[in-house]
FIVEXMAR-89632 format. One line per 2 residues: number of its first residue (from 0); for each residue x, y, z of N, C-alpha, C. Coordinates in pm, whole numbers, plus 32768, in hexadecimal, padded with zeros to 4 digits. Each point is the difference from the previous one (the first is absolute). Example, Ala and Ser with C-alpha at 12.3 -4.5 7.8 and 13.67 -1.06 7.14 Angstrom:
<drentors>
0) 8527:7DC7:830C:7FA7:8077:8000:805A:8078:8000; 7FDD:8069:7FB8:8052:8077:8006:7FB3:806D:8049
</drentors>
This chain:
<drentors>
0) AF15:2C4B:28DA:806D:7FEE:8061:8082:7FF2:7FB3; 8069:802E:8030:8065:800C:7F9F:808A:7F87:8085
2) 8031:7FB0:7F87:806A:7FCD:802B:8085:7FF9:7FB2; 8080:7FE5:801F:8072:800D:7FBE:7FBB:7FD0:7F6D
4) 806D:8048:7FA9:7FFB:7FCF:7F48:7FF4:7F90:8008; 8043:7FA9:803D:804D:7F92:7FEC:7F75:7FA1:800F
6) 7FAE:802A:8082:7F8A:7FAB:7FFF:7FA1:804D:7FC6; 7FD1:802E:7FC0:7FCD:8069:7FAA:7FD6:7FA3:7F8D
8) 80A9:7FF4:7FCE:7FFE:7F8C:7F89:7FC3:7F7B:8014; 8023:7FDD:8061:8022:7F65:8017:7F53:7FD8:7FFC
10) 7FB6:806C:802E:7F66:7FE6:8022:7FBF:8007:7F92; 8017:806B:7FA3:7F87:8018:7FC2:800E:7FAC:7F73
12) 7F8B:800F:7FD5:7FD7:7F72:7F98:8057:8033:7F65; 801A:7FB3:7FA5:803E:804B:7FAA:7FDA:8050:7FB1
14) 803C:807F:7FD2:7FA5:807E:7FA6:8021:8032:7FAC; 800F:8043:7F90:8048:8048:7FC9:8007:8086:801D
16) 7FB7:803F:8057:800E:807E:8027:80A4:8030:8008; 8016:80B9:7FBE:8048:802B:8039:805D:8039:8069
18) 8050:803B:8006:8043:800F:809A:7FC0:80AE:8049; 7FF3:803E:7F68:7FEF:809A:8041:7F8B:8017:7FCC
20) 7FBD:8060:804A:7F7F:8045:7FF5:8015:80AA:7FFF; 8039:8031:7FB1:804D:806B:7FE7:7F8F:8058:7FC9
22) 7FF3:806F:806B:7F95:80BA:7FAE:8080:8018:7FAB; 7FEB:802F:7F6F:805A:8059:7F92:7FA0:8072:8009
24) 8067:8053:801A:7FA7:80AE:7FB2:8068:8044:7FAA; 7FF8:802D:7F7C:8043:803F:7FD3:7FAF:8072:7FFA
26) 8072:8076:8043:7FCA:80B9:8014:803D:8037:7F8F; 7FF1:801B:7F8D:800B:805B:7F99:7FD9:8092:8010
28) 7FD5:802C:8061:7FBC:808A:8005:8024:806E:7FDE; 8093:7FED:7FFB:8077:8065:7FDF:8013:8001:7F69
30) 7FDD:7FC3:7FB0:8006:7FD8:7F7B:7F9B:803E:7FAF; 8033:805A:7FE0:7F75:806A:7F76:8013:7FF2:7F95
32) 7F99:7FE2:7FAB:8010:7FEF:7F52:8045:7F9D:7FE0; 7FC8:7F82:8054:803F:7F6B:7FD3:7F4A:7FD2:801A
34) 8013:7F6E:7FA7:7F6B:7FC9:8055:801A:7FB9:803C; 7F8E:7FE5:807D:802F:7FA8:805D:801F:7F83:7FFC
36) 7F99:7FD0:7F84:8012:7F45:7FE3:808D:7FDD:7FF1; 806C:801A:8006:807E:7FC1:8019:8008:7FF0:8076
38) 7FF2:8057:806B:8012:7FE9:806E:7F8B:7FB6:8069; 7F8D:7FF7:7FCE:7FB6:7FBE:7FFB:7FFA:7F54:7FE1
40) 8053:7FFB:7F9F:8059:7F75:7FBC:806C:7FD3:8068; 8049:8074:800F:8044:7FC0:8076:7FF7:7FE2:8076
42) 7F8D:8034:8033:7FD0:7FDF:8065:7FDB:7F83:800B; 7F96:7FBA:7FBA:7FC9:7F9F:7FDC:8068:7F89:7FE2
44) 8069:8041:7FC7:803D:7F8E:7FF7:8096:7FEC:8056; 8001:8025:8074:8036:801F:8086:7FA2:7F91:8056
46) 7F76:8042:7FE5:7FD6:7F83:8050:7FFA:7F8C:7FC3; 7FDF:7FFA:7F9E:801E:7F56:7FC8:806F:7FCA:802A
48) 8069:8053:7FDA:8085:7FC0:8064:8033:7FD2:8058; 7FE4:805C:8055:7FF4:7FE8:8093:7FB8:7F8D:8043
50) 7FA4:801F:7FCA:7F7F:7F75:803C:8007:7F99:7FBA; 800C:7FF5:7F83:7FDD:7F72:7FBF:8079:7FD3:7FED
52) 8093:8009:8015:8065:7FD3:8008:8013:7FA0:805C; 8049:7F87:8008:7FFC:7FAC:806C:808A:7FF3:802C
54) 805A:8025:8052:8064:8060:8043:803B:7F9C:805F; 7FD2:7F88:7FE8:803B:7FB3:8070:7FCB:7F86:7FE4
56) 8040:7F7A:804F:7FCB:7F69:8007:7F85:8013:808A; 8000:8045:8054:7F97:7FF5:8056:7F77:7FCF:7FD9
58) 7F89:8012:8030:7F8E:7FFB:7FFD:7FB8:8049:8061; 7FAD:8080:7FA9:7FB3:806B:8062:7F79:7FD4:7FCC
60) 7FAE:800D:806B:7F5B:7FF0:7FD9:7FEC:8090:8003; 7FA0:8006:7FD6:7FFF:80A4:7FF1:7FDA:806E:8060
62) 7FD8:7FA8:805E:8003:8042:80AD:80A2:8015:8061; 8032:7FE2:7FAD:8093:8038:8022:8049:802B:7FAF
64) 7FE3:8051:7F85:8035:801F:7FB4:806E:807F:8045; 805C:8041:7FC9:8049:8060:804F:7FCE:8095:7FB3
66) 7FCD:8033:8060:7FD5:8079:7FCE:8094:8096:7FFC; 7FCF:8049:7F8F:8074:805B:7FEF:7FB8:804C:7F94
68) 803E:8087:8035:7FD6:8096:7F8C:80A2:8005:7FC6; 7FCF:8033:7F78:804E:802C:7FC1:7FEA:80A5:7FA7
70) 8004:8045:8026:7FD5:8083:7FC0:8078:8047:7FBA; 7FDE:8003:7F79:803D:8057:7FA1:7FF9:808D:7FFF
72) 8057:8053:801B:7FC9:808F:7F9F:804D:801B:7FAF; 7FD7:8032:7F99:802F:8028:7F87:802D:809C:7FDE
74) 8082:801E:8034:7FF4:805D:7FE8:8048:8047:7F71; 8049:7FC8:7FB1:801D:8017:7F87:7FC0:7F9E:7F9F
76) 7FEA:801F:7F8E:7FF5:7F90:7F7B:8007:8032:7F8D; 8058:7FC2:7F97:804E:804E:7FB3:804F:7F98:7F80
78) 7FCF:7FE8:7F83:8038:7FAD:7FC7:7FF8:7F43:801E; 7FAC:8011:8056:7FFA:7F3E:8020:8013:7FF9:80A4
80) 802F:8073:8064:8067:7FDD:8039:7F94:8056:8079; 8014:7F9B:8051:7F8B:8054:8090:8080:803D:8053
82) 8012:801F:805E:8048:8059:8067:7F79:7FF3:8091; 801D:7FE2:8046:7FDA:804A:809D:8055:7F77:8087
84) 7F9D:7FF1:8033:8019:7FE6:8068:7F8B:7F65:8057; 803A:7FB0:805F:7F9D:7F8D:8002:7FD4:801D:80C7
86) 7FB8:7FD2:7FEE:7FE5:8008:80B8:7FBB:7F4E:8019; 805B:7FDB:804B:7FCA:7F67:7FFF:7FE6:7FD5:809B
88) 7F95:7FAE:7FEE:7FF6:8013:80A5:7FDC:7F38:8034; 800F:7FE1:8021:801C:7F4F:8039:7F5B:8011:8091
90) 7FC1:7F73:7FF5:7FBE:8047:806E:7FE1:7F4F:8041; 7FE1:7FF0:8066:8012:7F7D:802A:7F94:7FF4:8074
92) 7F92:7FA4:802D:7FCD:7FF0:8050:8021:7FD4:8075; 7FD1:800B:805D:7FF7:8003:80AC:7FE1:7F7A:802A
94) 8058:7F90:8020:7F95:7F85:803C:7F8B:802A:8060; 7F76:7FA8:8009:7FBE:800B:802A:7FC4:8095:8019
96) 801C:8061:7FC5:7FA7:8086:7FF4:7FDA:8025:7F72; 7FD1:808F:7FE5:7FC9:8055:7FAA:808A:8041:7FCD
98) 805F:800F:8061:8059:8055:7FE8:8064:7FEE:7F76; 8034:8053:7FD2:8068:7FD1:7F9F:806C:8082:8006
100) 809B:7FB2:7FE4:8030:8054:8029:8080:802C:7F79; 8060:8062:8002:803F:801B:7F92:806B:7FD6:7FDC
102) 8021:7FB2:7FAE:80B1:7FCB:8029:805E:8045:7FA5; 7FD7:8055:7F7E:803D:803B:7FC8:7FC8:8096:7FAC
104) 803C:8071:8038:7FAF:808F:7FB0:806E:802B:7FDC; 8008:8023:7F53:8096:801A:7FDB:7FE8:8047:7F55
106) 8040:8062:801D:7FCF:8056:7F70:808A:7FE9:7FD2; 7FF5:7FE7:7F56:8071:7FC2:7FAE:7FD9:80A7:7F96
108) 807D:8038:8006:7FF6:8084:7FE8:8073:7FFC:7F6C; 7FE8:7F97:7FCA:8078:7FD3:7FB4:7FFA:7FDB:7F98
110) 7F7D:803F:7FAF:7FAD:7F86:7F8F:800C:8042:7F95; 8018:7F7D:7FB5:7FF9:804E:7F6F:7FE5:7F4A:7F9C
112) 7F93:8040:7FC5:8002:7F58:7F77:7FD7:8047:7F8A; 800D:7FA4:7FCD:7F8C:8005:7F62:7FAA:7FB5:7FDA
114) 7FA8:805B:800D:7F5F:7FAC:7FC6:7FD8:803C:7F93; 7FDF:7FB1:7FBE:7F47:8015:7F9B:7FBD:7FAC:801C
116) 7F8D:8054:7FCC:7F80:7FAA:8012:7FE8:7FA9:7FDB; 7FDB:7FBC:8031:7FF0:7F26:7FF8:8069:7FE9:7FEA
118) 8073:7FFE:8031:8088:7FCA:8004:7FF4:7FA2:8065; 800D:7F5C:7FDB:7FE8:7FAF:8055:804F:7FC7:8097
120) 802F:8010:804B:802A:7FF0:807D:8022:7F5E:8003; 807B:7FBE:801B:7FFD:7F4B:7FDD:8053:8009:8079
122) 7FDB:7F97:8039:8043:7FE0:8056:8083:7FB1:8004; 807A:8032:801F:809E:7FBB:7FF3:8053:8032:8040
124) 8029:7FDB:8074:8054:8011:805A:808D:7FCF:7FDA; 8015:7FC4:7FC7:8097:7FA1:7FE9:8026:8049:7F88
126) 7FDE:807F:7FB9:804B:804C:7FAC:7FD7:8097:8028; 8022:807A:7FAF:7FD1:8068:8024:7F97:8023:7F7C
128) 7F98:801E:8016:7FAE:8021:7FA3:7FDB:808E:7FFD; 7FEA:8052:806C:8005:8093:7FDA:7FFC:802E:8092
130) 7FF8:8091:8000:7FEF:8010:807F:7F66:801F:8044; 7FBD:7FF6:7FC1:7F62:8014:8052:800C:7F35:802A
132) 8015:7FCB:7FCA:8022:7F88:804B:804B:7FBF:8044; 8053:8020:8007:8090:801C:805A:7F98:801E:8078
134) 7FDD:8077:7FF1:7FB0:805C:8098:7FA1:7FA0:803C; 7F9D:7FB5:7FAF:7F7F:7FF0:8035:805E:7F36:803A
136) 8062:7FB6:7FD0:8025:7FB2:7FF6:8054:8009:80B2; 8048:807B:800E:8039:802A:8076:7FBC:8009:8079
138) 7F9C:804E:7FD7:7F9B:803A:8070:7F87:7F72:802E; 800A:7FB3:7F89:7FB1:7F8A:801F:804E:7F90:80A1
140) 8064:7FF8:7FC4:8069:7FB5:8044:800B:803C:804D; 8024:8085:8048:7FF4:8034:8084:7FAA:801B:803A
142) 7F60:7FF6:7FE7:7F9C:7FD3:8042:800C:7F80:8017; 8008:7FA9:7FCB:8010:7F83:8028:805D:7FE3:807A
144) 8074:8020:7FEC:8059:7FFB:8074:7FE4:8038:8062; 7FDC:8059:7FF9:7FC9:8046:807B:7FA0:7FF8:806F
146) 7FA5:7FAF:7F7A:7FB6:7FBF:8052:7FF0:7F54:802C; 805B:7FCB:7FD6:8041:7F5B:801B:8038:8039:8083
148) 805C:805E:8022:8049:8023:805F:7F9A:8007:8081; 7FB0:8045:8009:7FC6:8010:8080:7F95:7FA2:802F
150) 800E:7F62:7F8B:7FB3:7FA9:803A:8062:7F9C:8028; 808B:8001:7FE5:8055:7F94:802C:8077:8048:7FF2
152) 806F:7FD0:8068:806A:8054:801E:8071:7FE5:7F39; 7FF6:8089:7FFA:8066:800E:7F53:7FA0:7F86:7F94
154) 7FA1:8001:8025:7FAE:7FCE:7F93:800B:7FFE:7FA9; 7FF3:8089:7FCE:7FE8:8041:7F7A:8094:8026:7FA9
156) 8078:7F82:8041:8061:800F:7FCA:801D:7FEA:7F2C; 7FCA:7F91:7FD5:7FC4:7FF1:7F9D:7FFA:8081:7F9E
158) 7F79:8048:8079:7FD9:8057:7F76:8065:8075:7FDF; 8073:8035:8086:8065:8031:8010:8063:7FE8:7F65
160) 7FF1:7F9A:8009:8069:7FC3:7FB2:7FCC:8028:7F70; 7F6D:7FD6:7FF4:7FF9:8043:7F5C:8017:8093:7FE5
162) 7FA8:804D:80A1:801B:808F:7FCA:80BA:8041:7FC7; 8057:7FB0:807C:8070:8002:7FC1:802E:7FF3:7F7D
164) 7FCA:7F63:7FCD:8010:8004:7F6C:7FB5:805B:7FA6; 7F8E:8049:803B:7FBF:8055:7F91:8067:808A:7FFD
166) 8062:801D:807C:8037:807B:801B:809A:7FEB:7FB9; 802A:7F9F:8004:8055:7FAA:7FB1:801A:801C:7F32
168) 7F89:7FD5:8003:7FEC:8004:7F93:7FC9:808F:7FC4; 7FE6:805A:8034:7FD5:8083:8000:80AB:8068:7FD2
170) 8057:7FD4:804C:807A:8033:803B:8049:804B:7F5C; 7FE5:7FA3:7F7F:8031:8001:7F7F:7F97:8057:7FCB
172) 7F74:8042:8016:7FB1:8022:7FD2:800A:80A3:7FD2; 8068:800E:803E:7FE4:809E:8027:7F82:8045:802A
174) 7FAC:7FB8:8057:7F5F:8071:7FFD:806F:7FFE:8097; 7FB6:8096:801B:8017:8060:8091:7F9C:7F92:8078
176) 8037:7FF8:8056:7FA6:7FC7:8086:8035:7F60:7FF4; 807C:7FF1:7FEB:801E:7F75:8016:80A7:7FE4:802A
178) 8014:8084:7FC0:80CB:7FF0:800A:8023:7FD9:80A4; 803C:7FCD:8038:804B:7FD7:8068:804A:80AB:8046
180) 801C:802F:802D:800E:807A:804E:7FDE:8075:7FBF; 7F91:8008:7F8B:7FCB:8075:7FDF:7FEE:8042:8041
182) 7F99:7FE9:806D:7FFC:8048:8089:7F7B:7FD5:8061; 8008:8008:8071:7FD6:7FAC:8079:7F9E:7FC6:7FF5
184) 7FB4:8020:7FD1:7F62:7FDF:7FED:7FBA:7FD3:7F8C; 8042:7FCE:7FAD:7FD3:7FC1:7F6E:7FF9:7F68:801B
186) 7FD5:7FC5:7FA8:7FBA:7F5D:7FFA:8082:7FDE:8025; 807A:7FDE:7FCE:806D:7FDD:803B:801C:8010:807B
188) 8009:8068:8050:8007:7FEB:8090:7F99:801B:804B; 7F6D:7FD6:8002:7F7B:7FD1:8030:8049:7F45:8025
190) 8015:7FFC:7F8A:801B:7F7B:7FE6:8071:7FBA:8075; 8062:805B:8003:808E:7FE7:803E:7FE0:8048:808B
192) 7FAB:8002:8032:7FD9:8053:8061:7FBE:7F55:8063; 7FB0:7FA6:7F98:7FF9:7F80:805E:8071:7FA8:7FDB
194) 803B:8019:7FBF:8076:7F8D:7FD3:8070:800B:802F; 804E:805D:8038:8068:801F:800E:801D:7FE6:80A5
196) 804B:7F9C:8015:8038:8009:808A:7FD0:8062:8063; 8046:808E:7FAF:7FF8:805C:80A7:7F70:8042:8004
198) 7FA9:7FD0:7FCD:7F78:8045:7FF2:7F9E:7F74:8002; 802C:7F99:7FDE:7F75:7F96:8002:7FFB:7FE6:8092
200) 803C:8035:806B:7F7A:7FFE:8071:7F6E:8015:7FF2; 7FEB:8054:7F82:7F8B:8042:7FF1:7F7A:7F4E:7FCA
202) 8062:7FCA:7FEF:7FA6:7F8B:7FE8:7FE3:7F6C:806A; 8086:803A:8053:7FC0:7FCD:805C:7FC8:800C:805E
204) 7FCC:8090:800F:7FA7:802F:8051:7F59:7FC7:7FBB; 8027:8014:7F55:7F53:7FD4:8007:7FAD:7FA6:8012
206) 8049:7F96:8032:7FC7:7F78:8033:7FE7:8015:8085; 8043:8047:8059:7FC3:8007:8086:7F99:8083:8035
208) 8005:8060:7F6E:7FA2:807D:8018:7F68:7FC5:7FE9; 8004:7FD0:7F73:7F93:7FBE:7FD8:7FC4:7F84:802B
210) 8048:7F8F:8002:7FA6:7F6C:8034:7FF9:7FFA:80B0; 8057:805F:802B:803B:7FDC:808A:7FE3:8050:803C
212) 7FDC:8093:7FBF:7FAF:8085:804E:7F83:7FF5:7FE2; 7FF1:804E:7F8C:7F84:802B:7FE3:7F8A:7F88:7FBC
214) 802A:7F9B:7FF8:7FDA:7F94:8003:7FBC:7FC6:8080; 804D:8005:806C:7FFA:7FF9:808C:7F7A:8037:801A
216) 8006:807F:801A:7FC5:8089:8022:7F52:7FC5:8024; 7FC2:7FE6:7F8C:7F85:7FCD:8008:7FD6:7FD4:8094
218) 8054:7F79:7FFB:7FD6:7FC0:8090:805A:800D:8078; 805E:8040:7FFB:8088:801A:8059:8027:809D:7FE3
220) 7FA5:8048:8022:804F:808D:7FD3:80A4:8035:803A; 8020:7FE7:80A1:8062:800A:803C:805B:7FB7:7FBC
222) 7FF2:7F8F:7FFB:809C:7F78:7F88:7FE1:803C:7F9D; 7FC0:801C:7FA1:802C:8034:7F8D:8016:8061:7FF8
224) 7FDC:8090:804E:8079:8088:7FF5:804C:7FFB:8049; 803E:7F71:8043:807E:7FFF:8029:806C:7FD4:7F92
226) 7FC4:7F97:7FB7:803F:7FD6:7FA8:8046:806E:7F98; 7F87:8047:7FC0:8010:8086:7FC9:8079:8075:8033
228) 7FDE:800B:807D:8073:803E:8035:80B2:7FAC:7FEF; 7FEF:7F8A:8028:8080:7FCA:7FE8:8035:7FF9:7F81
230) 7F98:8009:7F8A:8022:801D:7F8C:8051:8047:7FC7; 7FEA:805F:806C:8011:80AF:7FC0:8093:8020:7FE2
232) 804A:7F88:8068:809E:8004:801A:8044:8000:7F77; 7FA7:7FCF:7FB7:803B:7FFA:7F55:802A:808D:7FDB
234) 7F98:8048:7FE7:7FDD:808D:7FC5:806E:8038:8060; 8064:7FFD:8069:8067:8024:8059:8068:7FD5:7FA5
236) 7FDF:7FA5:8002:80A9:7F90:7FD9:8002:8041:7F2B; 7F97:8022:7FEA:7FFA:8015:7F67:804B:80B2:801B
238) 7FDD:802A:802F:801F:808C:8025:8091:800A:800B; 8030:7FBF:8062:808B:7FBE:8035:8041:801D:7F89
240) 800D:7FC3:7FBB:8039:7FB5:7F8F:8002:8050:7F73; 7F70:803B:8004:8006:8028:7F77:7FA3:8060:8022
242) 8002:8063:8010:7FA5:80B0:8034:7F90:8006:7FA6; 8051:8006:7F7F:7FB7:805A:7F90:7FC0:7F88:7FA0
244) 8012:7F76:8056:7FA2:7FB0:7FAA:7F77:800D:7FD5; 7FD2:7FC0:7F57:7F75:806B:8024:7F86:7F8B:8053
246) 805D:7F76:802C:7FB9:7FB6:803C:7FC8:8041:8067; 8030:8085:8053:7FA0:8062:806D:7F94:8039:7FD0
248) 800A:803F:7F9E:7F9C:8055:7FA9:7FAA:7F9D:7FED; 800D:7F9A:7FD7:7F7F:7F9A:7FD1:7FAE:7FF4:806E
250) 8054:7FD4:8073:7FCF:7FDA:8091:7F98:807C:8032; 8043:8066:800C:7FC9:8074:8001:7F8F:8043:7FE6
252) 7FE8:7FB9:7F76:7F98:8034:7FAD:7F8B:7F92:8001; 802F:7F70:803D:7F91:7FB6:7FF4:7FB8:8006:809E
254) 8087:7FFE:805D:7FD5:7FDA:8058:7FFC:804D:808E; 8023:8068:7FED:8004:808C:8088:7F58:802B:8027
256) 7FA9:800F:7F72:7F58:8015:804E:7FBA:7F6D:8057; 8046:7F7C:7FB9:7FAE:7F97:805A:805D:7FD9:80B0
258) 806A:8047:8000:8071:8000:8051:7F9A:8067:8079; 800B:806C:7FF9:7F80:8041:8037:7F83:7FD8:804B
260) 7FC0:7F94:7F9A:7F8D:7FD0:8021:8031:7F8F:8086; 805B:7FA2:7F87:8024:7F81:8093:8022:8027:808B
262) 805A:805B:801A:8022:803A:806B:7FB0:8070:8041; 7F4C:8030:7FD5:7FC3:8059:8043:7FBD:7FB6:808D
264) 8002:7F68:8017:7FC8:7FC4:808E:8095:7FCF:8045; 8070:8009:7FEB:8075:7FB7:8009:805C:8064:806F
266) 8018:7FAD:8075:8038:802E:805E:8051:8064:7FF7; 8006:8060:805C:8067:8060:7FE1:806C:7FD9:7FF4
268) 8054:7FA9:8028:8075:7FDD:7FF9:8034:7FBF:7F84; 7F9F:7FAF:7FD7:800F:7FCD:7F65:7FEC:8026:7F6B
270) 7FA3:80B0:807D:8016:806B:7F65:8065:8052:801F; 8051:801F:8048:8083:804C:8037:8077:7FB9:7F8A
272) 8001:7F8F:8016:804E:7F94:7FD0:7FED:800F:7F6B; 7F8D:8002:7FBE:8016:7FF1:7F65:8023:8097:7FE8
274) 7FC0:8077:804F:801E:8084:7FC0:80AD:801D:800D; 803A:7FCF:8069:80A0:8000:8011:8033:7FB2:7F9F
276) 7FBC:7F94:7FA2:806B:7FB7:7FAB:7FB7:8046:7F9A; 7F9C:8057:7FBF:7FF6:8027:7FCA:8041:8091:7FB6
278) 7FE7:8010:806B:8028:80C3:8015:8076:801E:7FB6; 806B:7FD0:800C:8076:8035:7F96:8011:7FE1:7F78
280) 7F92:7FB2:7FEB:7FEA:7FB6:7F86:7FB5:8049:7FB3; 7F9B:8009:8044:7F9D:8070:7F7E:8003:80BB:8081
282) 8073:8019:8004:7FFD:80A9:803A:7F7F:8050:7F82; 7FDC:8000:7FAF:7F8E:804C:7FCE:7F72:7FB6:7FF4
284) 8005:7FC2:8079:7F78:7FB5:8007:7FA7:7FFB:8078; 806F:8078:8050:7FDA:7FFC:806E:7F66:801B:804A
286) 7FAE:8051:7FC9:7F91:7FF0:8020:7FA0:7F71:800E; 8046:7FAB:7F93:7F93:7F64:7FF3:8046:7FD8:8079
288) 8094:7FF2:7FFE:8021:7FB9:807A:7FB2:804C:807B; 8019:8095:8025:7FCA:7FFE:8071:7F7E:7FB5:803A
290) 7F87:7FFD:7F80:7FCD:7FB2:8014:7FC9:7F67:8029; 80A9:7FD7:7FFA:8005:7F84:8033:801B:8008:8093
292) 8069:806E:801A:8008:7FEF:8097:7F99:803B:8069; 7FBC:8073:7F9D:7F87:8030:808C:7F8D:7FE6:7F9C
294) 7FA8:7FAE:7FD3:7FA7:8004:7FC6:7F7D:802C:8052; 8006:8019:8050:7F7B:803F:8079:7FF7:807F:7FD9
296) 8098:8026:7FB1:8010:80CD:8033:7FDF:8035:7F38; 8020:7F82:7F99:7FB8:8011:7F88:7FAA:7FD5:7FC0
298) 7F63:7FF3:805E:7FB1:7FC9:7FF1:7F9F:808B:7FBA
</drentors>
């Protein structure tokens, strides 16, 4: 049974368990006439990172650990220095069901570090140590937030704050995927996409999508895709304000196939309603939406 963080903590006995329960895959496939054990090394030691790092003062038993993929591909390597791309995905359980649902799918198309093999990974946030840690230090902290957020309203303000300082401290580095208006969609404005005035509606929708909808849903299906629906006014007001934020694209990408599902028993009128606040928002998505408004006719 899942209840706010806050009593989460307060209950369970003390542990040392970590916060994340993180799949690593590193895809090298593209890579000929290298051997794999480097990347193999890094894999391995991605997950050590990830998991055995302790990322916070909380206390997780390990039945609530926060689950999250992180998938590498590799598509250059060359002198020490990998090249590709990350696909990270946040995933969060359903009170009282089986279900689990997505809070973040987001390909970081922006990568570049240097590794060798058995090059040890240390954990230090309060300086810059390289950039494969920079990344895994960032991406840690915005799972976290992300997911503090949708158990208590701006929860996960905290972990906000470190990813800032990891983006902060990145800024002097020169690695690509951190500069401040490089361009729309890099760790810098992912970041500024919940932080920023005319776009952090997007965070306060996730306290009433998640604990207040789909939370709901189980034993109240009607109150909680109402809630959900009143949510939605965010993803309007984010639009409003800022079009080409890639806070839509995220939304988009996590959450338009379970958008579908919630609204296939849901009155006509209350799927009329999300496909109209939808519709100008994602114009090349129109087939999923239709599916929200006649789901009888794309069955």
């Amino acid at each position: 049974m899942l209840v706010s963080v806050v009593m989460m903590i307060a209950l369970v006995p003390f542990c040392a368990a970590q916060e994340l329960r993180c799949t690593v895959e590193v895809n090298s496939s593209a890579i000929e006439g290298t051997s794999k054990s480097v990347f193999e090394s890094l894999q391995q030691s991605i997950i050590e990172y990830l998991n055995e790092t302790k990322w916070t003062n909380a206390v997780f038993s390990p039945n609530e650990k926060i689950e999250c993929n992180f998938f590498l591909t590799v598509k250059e390597y060359a002198d020490d220095k990998i090249k590709g791309d990350i696909q990270v995905q946040l995933i969060r359980p359903v009170y009282n069901s089986t279900y689990t649902t997505t809070l973040l799918n987001f390909k970081d198309t922006k990568v570049e570090f240097d590794y060798r093999e058995g090059d040890p990974l240390i954990f230090n946030d309060s300086s810059w140590e390289n950039n494969l840690i920079g990344l895994l230090n960032y991406y840690a902290y915005l799972f976290l937030a992300l997911d503090f957020d949708s158990f208590s309203p701006k929860g996960g303000q905290p972990y906000f704050d470190k990813a800032a300082s990891v983006v902060q401290l990145a800024q002097s580095s020169g690695e690509i995927g951190w500069r401040t208006f490089e361009d729309t969609k890099n760790r810098s404005a992912v970041l500024s996409s919940f932080m920023d005035s005319n776009t952090s509606a997007i965070r306060d929708m996730s306290y009433q999508y998640y604990r207040k909808g789909l939370d709901e849903m189980a034993t109240s299906p009607d109150k909680g895709r109402a809630a959900i629906t009143e949510s939605l006014q965010a993803i309007a007001e984010v639009y409003k304000h800022a079009p080409m934020s890639v806070a839509l694209s995220m939304f988009r990408d996590a959450k338009l196939d379970e958008l579908v599902n919630l609204y296939s028993k849901a009155p006509q009128s209350e799927r009329e309603k999300v496909y109209e606040l939808l519709r100008p928002i994602y114009p090349t998505d129109m087939e999923r939406l239709e599916k929200i408004r006649k789901p009888e006719e794309n069955n």
